[in-house]
N, C-alpha and C positions, 0 to 999 in steps of 0.2 A: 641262318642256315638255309631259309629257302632258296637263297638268289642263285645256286648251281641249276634246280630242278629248271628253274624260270627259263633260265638261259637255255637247258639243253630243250626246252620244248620250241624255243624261239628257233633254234640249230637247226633242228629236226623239220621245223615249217617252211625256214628257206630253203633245207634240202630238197625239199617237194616243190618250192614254188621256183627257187633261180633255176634249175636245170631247162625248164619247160618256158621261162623267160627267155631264154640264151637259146633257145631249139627257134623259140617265134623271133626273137632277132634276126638268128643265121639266114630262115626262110626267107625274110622281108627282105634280109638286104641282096641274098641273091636272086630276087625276084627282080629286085632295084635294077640291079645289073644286067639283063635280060636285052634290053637295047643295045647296051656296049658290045655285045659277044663279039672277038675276033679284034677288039681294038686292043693294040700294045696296056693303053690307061687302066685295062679291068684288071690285068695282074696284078698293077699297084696297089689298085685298091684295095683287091679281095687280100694282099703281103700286109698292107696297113692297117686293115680292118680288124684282119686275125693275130696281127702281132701285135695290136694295142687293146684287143676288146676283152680279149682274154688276162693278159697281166692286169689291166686295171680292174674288170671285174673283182679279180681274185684278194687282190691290195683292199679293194672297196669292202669284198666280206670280210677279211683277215683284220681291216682296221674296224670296222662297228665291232667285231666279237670284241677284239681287243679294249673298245671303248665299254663295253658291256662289262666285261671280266671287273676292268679300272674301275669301275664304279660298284661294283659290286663290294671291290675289295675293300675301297674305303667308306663304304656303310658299315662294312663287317668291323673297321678298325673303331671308327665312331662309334657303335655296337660295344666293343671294346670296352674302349677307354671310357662309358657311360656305366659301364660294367663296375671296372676299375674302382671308378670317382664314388658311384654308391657305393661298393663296397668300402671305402675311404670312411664314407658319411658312417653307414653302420658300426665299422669300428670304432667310430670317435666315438659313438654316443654308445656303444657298450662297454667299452675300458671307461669311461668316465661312470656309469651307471656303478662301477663295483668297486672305484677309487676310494680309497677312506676319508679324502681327506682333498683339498682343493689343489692341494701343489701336486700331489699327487696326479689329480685329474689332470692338470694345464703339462705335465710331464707326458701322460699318455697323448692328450691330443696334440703335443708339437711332435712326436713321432707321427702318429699320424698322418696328419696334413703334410709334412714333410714328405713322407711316402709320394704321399697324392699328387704334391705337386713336382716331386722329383729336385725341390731347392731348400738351401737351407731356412728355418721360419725358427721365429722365438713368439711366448706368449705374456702378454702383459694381464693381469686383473689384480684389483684390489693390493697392490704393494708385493705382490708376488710372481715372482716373473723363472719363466723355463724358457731355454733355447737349445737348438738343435746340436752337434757340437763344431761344425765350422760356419754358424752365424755370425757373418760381419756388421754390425751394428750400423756404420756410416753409409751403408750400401742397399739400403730397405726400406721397399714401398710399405706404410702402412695402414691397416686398414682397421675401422674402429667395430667395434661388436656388437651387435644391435643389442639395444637397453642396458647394457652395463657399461660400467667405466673401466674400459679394459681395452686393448688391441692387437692384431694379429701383425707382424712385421715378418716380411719377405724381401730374401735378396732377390732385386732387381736385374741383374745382367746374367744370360741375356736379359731385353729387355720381354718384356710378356706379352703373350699376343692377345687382343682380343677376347679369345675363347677362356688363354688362361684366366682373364681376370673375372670374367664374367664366372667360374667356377671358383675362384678364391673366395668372392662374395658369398657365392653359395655356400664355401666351405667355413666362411666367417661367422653368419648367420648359422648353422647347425654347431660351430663349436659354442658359440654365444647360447644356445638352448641348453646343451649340455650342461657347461659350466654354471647356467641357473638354474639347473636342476640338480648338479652337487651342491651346489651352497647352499640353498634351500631345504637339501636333507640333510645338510652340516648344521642350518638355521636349528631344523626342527630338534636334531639330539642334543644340540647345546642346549636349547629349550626344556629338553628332555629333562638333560643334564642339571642345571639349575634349578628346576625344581623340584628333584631329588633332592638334592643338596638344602634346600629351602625346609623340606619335609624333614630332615635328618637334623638340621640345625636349631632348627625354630620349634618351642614345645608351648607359648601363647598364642592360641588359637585366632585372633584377631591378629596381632603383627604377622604369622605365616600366613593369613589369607592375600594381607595387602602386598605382600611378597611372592606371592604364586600369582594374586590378579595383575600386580604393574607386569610382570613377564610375561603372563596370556596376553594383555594388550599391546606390548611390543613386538611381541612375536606376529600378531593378528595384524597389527597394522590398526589397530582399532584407535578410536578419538576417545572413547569413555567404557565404561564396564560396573557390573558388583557385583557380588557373592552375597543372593537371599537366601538362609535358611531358615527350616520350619522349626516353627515351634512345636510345643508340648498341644496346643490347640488349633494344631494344622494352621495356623496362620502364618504367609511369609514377611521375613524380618528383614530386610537390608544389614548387614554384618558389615561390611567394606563397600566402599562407592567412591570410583572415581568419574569425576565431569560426568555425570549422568544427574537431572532432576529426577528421583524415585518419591515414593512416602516416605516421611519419617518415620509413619507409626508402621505396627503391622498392619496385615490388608490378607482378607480370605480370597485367595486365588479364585479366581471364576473366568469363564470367556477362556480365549487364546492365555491367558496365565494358567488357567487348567491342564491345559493341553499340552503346556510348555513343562509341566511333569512327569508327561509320559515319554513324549518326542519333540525335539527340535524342533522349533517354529517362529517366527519372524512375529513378534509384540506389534513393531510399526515395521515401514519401509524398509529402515535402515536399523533395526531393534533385534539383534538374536538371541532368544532365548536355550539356552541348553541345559536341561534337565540333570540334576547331580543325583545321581543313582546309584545303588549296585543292584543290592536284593529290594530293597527301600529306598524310597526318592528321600531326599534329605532336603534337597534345596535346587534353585536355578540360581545360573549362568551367564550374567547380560555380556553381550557386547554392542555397542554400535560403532557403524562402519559402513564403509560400500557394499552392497546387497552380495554381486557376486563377489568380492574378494572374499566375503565371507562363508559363501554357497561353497569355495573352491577349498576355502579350508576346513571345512565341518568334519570332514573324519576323523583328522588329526586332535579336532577341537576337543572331537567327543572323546579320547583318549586322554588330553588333557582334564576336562573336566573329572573323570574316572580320577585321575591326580587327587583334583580338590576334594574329591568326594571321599579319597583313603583318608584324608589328612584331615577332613570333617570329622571321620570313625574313631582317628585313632586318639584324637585331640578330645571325643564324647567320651573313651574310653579311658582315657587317662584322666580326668575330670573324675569320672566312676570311682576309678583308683583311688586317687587322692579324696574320695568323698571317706573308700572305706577305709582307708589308712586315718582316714583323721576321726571317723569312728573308734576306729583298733586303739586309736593314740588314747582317746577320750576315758575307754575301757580300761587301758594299762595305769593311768592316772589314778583312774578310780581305784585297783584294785591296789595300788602302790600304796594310795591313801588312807584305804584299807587296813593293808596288810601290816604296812607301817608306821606312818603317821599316827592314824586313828590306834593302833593297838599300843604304839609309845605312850601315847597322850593318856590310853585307860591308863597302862603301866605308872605313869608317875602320880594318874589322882590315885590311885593304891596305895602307893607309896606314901603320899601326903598325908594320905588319912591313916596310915599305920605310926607316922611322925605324931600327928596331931596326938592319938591314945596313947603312944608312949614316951613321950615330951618329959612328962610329970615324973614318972616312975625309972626311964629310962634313959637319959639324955646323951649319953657317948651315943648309943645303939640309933637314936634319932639325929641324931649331925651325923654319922654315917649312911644312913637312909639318904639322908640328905645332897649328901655328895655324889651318891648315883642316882637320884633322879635328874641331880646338874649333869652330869657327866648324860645321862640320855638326853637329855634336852638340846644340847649342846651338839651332839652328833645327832640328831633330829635337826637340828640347824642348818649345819654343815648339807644333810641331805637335801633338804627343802632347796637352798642357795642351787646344788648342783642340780636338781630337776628344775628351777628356772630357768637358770642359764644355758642346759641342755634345751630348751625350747623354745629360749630365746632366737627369731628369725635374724639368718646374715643376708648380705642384700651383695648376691653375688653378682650383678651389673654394676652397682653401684666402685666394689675394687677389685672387680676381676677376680676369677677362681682360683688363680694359685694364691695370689693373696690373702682370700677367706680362708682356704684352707690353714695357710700360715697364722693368722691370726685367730681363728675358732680355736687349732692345737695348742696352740701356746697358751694364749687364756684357759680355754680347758684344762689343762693341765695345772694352772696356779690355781683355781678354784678345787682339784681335785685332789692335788697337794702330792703328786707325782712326778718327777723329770721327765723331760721331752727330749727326744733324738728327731730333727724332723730335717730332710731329704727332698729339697722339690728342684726341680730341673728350671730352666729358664723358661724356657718356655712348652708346651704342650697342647696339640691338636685335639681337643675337644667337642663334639656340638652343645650346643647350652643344656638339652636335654638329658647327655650324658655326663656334664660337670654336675646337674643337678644328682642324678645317681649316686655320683661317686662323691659326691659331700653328703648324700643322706649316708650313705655306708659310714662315711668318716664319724659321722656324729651319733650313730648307733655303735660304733666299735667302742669308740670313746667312753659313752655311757656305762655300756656291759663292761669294758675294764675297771673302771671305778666302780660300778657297782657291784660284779661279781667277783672279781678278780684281785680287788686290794692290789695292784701292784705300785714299785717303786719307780719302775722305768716304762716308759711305752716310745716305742720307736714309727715313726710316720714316714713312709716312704713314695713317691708316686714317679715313674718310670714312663717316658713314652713310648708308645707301642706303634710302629710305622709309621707314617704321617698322618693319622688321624685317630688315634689311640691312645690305651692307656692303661698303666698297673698303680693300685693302689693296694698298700700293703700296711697294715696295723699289726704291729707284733709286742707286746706285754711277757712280764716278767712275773705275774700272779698265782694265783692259786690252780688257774688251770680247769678243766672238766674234762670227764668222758663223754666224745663227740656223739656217741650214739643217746646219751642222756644228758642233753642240756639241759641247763634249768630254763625253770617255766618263764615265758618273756622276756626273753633272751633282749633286752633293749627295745627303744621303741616299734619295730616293727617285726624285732626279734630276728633270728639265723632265716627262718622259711621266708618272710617277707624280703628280708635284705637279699636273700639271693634269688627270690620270684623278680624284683625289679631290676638287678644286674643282666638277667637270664632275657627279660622283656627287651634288653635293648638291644641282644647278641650278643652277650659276654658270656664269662663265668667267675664262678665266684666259689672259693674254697676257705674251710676251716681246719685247722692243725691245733689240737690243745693236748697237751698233757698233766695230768692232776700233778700240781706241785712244780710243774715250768714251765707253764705262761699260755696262752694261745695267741696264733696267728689268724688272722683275716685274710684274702688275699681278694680284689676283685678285680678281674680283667674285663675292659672293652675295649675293642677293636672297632675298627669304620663300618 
């Protein structure tokens, strides 16, 4: 927008300077003329002088302004269309910035660039292709995208000039950045993603390690990696190691491994350590790799590692769990044995020794005695058999969940001397963590029926719940309770424990009993 000002001051200087040019011509030449006076030839001259000095002067200003204006006007178009063409760039790369998803992004940028270049254009990457909507395919220059395996194609006629191609390139190169900066945050939330999914699925703390590490080294681009964590004597332990030489043994962190507890730091050249933290360091992080690729992913890393570190807590915590559940367990044993067993056992040496003194004197009344210490022994048997096999471990990798489930009910039930109704779907969305749940539930329903409930029928039903869910429902035909007063030990971990661990995974978990018609179970998890 300055080139009017420019020009009017350029205007403005000839006005000052041609007038006073044209005054010192007129002089000179009628000075010239001064000899001729009187001859016919001076009229000519001064007719020829003045009827051509004057039109061409005028031609002579009228064409530089005009040549001025001309040139002005096409900087201002260039100006323009410079204008334009960034504004092109900027859109590509902010519609792709907020794209979900990569066809998405290659959608926005062939509108784009089509804009830009005023032709039809289609875009090729990775098996996924958009085009403009009167793209003729046979009729297109194409041009390839710097570092990826993808390409930009333009129809060609007319044919393109110079400048345009010189600005396709351009436009090829900024769609190519783009494009690797959605797929790279497409890279990072499937990463995301999966080890979510890894966290949800996997409840052995070493098989989900080497499932979270192979994916951080995929993702990273890394050659080798592992997950050290600390022990109880501060010392770190290598837990998973891939293609890395570490210690076998543990080893007291000191030096840069020190350091590598608080904050990210480089072990060797090509060695990153990352601290596995939240409130307390737990462990490091290796990867190796090229120095900057890995300098360039460290934020994201350190997010993932925050991953490993949930999954280190929660994997400590359910260890906890299962330490106090198999305490609880140990305690319910005892008191069964107790309260049972051991009080049966006085019960028939009583009994025995009431036989033995009245044998002699009384013999009906002692073969009667007799008959009921068989008759408790007997169902003292029957008990012992069903708290075995209630503890008996199923090896639910080994034939798959629905399976155990079908096979623990069924045997259960023959050992318990009960009919079974059992209901399993084909197949159901589980993470191993949550089929472990909902088989502990099964096998504490199971128990509390037979043991408290005497029933003849128990119905076993499991229901999938969305794509990743599930209902499991225990319904008996027994004796029944009032829900507000169960009885004590309600099954191995009892009603508060079976629904504290339903509840732990995001489910719920409900009881329905009536004294004299049965109780139901019900546990729900969802994904």
């Amino acid at each position: 927008m300055e080139a009017a000002p420019s020009l009017y001051r350029l205007i403005r200087l000839y006005r000052l300077f041609l007038p006073a040019a044209i005054v010192l011509v007129v002089v000179l030449f009628e000075l010239s003329l001064k000899p001729y006076e009187g001859l016919p030839s001076a009229f000519w001259l001064r007719l020829g002088f003045y009827g051509l000095v004057g039109p061409l002067v005028t031609w002579m200003t009228l064409e530089w302004i005009a040549q001025q204006v001309q040139e002005r006007e096409e900087v201002q178009r260039a100006l323009e269309e410079a204008n334009r063409r960034l504004m092109a760039v900027g859109n590509i790369l902010r519609r792709a910035s907020v794209a979900d998803n990569l066809e998405q992004a290659l959608t926005a940028a062939v509108q784009e660039v089509a804009q830009a270049l005023r032709r039809e254009v289609a875009l090729t990457l990775e098996g996924v292709r958009a085009a403009s909507a009167g793209f003729v395919p046979g009729r297109a220059l194409r041009v390839a995208l710097p570092g990826l395996e993808g390409q930009l194609e333009v129809v060609a006629e007319p044919p393109l000039s110079k400048d345009e191609r010189s600005f396709l390139e351009v436009l090829a190169a900024e769609v190519a950045g783009a494009l690797e900066a959605v797929r790279s945050r497409s890279r990072d939330l499937l990463t995301l993603y999966e080890v979510d999914q890894a966290l949800r699925a996997e409840a052995n703390l070493e098989r989900l390690l080497e499932r979270l590490l192979d994916r951080i080294l995929d993702w990273a681009k890394a050659s080798g990696g592992s997950v050290l964590l600390l022990d109880e004597e501060h010392f770190l332990r290598p837990q998973v190691t891939r293609h890395l030489e570490l210690p076998l043994r543990a080893f007291l962190p000191q030096g840069l491994w020190k350091e590598a507890l608080e904050a990210p730091v480089f072990i060797e050249n090509d060695l990153l350590a990352v601290p596995l933290r939240e409130k307390d360091v737990v462990g490091v992080l290796l990867l190796r790799g090229e120095a900057e690729n890995l300098r360039q992913r460290l934020p994201f890393l350190r997010f993932l590692a925050a991953q490993v570190t949930l999954a280190v807590r929660n994997a400590q915590a359910y260890l906890r769990a299962e330490e106090l559940a198999l305490t609880e367990e140990r305690n319910r044993i005892a008191r069964e044995i107790h309260d049972g067993v051991a009080q049966a056992l006085a019960f028939m040496a009583l009994k025995l020794d009431l036989v033995e003194r009245i044998w002699p004197t009384d013999p009906k009344r002692a073969i009667e005695e007799l008959q009921q210490v068989k008759g408790t022994l007997r169902a003292q048997i029957r008990e012992v058999r069903r708290s075995i096999f209630a503890l008996r471990p199923i090896d639910l990798e080994r034939y798959g969940f629905l399976e155990s489930v079908r096979r623990y009910a069924q045997a259960f039930a023959e050992q318990a001397g009960f009919r079974l109704r059992l209901s399993l779907p084909e197949r159901v969305g589980l993470s191993q963590a949550s089929e472990l749940v909902l088989f502990r539930v099964l096998q504490e329903a199971l128990t509390n029926a037979a043991k408290h409930g005497r029933p003849t029928l128990v119905q076993v039903s499991l229901t999938p719940m969305g794509e990743r869910g599930g209902v499991l429902e225990i319904r008996d035909n027994g004796r029944g309770f009032q829900t507000d007063a169960a009885p004590e030990g309600m099954g191995g971990f009892g009603l508060t424990q079976m629904r504290e661990r339903v509840e732990a995974r995001g489910g719920r978990f409900y009881v329905e009993s009536v004294e004299g018609q049965g109780t139901l179970i019900r546990a729900e998890l969802p994904l």
